[in-house]
N, C-alpha and C positions, 0 to 999 in steps of 0.2 A: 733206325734205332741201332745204336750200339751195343755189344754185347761183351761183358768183361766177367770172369771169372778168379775169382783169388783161393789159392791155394794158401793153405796155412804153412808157411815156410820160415817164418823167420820167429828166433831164439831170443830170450831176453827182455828187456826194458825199451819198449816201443813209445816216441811220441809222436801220436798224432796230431799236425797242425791244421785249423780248421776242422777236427772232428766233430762238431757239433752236427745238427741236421739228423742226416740217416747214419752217422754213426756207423758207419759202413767198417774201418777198420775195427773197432772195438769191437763191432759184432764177431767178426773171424776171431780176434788174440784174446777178447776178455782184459781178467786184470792184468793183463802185462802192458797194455796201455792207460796213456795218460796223455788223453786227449783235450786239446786245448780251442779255443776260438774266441774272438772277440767280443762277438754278442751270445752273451746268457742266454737271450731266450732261444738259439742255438742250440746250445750244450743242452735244455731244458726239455726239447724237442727228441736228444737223442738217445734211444736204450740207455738204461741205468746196468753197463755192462763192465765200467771200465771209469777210472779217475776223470772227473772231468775239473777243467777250469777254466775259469774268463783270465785269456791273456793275449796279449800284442804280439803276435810270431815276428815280428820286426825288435820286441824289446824281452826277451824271453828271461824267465826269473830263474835261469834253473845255470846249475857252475858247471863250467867243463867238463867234457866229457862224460857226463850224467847218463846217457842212454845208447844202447845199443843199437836202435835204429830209430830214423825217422822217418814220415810218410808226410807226403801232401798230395790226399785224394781227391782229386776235383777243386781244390782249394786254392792254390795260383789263379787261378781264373777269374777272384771277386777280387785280385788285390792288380795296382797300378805299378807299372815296371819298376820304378824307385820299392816300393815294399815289397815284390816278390823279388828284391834282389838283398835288399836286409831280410828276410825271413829266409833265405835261403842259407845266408851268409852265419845265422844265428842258430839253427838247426844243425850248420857244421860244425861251430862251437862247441853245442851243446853234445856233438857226436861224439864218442871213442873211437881211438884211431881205430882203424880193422871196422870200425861200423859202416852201415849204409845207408842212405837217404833213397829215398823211392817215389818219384814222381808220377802220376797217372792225372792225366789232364787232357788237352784236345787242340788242336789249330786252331786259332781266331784270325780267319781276315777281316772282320766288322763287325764289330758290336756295338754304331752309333752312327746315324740318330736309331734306326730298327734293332731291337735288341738280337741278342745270339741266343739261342737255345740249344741245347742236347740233351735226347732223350735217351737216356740209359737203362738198360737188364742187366742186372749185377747177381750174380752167385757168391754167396756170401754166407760160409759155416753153414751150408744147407739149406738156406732162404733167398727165396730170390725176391730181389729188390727191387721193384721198378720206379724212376725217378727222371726228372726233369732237371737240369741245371740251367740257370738263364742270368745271362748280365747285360748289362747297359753300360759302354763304356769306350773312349777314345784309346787308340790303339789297336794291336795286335798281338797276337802270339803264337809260338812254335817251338818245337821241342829243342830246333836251333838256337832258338835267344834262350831255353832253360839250359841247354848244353854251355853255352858260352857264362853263363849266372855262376855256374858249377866250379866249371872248371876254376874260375874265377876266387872260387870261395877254398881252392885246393882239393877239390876232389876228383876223384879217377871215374870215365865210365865203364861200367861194366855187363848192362846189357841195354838194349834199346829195341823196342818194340811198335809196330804202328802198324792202326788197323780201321783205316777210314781216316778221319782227320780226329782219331782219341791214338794216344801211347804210351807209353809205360817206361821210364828211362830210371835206372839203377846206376848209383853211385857208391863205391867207396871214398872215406877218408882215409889218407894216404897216414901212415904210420910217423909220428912223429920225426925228424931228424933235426940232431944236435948240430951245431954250424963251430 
């Protein structure tokens, strides 16, 4: 079992993509999130803590530089490399420059035909969380193919974490520059 712990650190206009479920970010920031997922009965599922909506992190409704940071907690992991590359790429979008994107997620060498599981102990605003994430799915993943999505999308790393096969990788968006 994994053990993660989140410290309230970040200032501002948070969105969380994939927040549905346990609702894990909104729990920590409250109304400074505005947590999104694609399936309702998700969002319906999670603390009434924090704005929620049903949306496509690949087609995000929200303009430019709209928020201060964004999170994908355990949530790259249900989506297929083509949409965890638009959801990333849409998240930077929606980022202000000087803001950060914050990835926490895990290495997948297999998750097909036997599904992948990971059982996680989350501290979270004083609660601790205990939870299963589990997918079915062709492919893999690693903090390297989200490194390479990133960079890709124009953003800076600025800390990178790993601890078992889960880690924690922090981006800035690079400050606008005139040509």
């Amino acid at each position: 079992m994994a053990g993660i712990h989140l410290e309230r650190s970040l200032v501002g206009r948070i969105l969380d993509i994939g927040g549905g479920g346990e609702g894990i970010i909104g729990r920590v920031y409250g109304q400074s999130v505005t947590a999104i997922d694609c399936r309702q009965e998700e969002l319906d599922e999670a603390p009434d803590c924090c704005t929620k909506l049903c949306m496509d992190a690949a087609q995000l409704q929200f303009g430019n530089g709209s928020f201060d940071h964004a999170t994908f907690f355990f949530s790259l992991l249900y989506m297929d490399t083509d949409t965890q590359q638009k959801a990333i790429c849409e998240a930077a979008r929606v980022l202000r420059p000087g803001g950060t994107i914050t990835i926490w997620d895990c290495a997948v060498a297999s998750a097909y035909p036997k599904p992948f599981l990971i059982e996680l102990e989350i501290g979270a605003n004083g609660e601790q969380v205990h939870t299963t994430y589990g997918v079915v799915k062709q492919g893999t993943q690693s903090a390297d193919a989200f490194l390479g999505m990133c960079r890709a999308a124009g953003l800076t790393l600025r800390a990178r974490e790993e601890n078992g096969n889960t880690f924690k990788l922090t981006f800035e968006k690079r400050e606008n520059r005139q040509r």
